[in-house]
C-alpha positions in Angstrom: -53.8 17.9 -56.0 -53.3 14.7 -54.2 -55.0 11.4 -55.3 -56.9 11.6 -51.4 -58.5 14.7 -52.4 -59.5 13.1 -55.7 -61.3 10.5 -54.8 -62.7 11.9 -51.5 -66.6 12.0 -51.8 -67.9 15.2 -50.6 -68.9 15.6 -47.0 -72.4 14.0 -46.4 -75.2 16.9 -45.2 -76.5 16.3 -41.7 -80.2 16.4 -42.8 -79.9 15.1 -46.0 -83.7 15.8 -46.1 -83.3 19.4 -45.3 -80.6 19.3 -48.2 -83.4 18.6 -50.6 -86.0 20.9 -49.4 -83.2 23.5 -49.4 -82.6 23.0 -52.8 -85.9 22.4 -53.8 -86.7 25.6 -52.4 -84.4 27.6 -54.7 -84.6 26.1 -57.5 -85.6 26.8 -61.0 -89.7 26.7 -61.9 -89.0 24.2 -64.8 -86.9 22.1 -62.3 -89.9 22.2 -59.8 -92.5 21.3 -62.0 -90.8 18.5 -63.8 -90.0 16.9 -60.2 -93.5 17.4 -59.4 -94.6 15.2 -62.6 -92.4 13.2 -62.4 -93.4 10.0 -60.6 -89.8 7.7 -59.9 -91.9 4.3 -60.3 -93.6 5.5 -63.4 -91.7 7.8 -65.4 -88.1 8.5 -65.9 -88.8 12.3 -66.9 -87.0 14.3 -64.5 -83.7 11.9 -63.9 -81.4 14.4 -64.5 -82.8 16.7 -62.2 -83.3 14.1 -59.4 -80.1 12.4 -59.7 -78.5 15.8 -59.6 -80.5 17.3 -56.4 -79.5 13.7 -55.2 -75.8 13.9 -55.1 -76.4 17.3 -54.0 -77.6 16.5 -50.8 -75.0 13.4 -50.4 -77.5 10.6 -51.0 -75.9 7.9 -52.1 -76.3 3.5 -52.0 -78.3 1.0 -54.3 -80.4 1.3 -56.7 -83.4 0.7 -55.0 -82.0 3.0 -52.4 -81.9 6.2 -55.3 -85.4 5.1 -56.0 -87.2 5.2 -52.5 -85.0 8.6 -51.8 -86.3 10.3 -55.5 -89.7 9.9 -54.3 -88.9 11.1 -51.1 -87.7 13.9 -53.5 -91.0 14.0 -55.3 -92.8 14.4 -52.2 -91.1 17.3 -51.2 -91.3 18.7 -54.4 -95.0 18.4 -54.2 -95.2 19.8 -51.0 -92.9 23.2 -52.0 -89.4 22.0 -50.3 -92.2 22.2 -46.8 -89.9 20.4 -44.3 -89.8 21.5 -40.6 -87.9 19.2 -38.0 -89.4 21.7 -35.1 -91.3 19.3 -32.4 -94.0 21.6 -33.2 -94.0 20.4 -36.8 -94.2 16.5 -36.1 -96.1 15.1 -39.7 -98.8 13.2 -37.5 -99.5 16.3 -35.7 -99.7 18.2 -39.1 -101.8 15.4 -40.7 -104.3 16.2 -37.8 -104.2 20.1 -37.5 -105.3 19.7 -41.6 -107.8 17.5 -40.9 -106.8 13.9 -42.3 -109.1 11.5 -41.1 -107.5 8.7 -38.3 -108.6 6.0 -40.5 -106.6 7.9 -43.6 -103.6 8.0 -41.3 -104.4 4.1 -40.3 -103.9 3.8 -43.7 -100.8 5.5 -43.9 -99.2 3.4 -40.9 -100.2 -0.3 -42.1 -99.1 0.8 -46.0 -96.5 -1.0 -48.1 -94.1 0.5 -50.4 -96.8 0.0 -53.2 -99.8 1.8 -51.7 -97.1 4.1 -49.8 -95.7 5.3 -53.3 -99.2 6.3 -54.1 -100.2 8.0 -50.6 -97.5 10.1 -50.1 -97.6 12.1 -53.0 -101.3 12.5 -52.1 -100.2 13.9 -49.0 -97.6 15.6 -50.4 -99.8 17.8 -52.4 -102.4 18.4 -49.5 -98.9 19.6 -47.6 -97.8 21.7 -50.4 -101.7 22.9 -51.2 -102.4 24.2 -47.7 -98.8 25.8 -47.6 -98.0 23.2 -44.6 -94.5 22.0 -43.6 -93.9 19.2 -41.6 -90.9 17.1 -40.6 -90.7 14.9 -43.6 -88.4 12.5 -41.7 -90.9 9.9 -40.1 -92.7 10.4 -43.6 -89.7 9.8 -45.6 -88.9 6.7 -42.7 -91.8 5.2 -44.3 -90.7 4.4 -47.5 -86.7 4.3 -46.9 -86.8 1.7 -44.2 -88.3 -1.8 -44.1 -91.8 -1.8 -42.1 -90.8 -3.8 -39.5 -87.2 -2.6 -38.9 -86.7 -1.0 -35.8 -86.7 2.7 -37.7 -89.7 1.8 -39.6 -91.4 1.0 -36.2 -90.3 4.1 -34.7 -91.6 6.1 -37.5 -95.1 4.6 -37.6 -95.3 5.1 -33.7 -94.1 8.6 -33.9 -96.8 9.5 -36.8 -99.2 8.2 -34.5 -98.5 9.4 -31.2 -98.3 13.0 -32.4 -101.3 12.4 -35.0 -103.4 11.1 -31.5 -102.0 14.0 -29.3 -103.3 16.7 -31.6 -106.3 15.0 -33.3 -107.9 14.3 -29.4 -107.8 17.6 -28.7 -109.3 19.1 -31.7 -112.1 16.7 -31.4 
């Protein structure tokens, strides 16, 4: 074996969210359920399993980085590996069809990485609860991008236009 082929990393996923939800979908009960407790800013319980489903899906950077993508991967976890990129699937549009209030959503939108670690876990569960599956990438935007980066912004806007666009209609 060459020394290129040793020290190549292994090709990055596409979708490294649908990577996790993937994997979270076939894994083991004991692996799901100690993802599921495990919180990344409060416990350090399920490490081994997050790092691992991690470098599985190619996710790699800082520290801080690993941390905002392992709740990401608690999210999902909570919500039973539910993510669905199909336009039909948009997360604001989900948020509405389930019934989440536009000032709960408001909520969402204007959080910071504090309050956002502790709503979308809430959400998650809801997701994973009603057996719902949404595209987790404007949700996972939230947390993995800086509010008022140009991704961040696009995320929030997207969350609301589809949240507005179903919840108008339902109303």
């Amino acid at each position: 074996m060459s020394d290129s082929q040793t020290t190549e990393t292994p090709a990055r996923s596409k979708d490294p969210i649908a990577s996790l939800a993937g994997h979270l979908r076939r894994a083991d009960t004991g692996t799901l359920a100690r993802l599921r407790r495990h919180h990344p800013g409060a416990s350090r319980g399920a490490a081994f399993d997050s790092e691992r489903l991690l470098q599985a899906a190619g996710i790699n950077g800082s520290d801080t980085a690993r941390g905002r993508w392992a709740l990401v991967l608690h999210c999902l976890a909570l919500a039973d590996g539910g993510h669905d990129p199909r336009p039909d699937h948009a997360a604001g549009a989900v948020l509405a069809r389930l019934r989440f209030s536009e000032a709960r959503v408001r909520q969402l939108v204007e959080a910071d990485e504090a309050v956002l670690a502790d709503l979308l876990p809430r959400i998650a569960r809801r997701l994973g609860n009603t057996g719902a599956s949404a595209n987790w990438w404007p949700l996972a935007r939230l947390v993995l991008d800086e509010a008022d980066s140009p991704e961040g912004r696009a995320a929030r806007a997207e969350i609301v236009r589809s949240f507005v666009g179903i919840a108008d209609y339902q109303d």
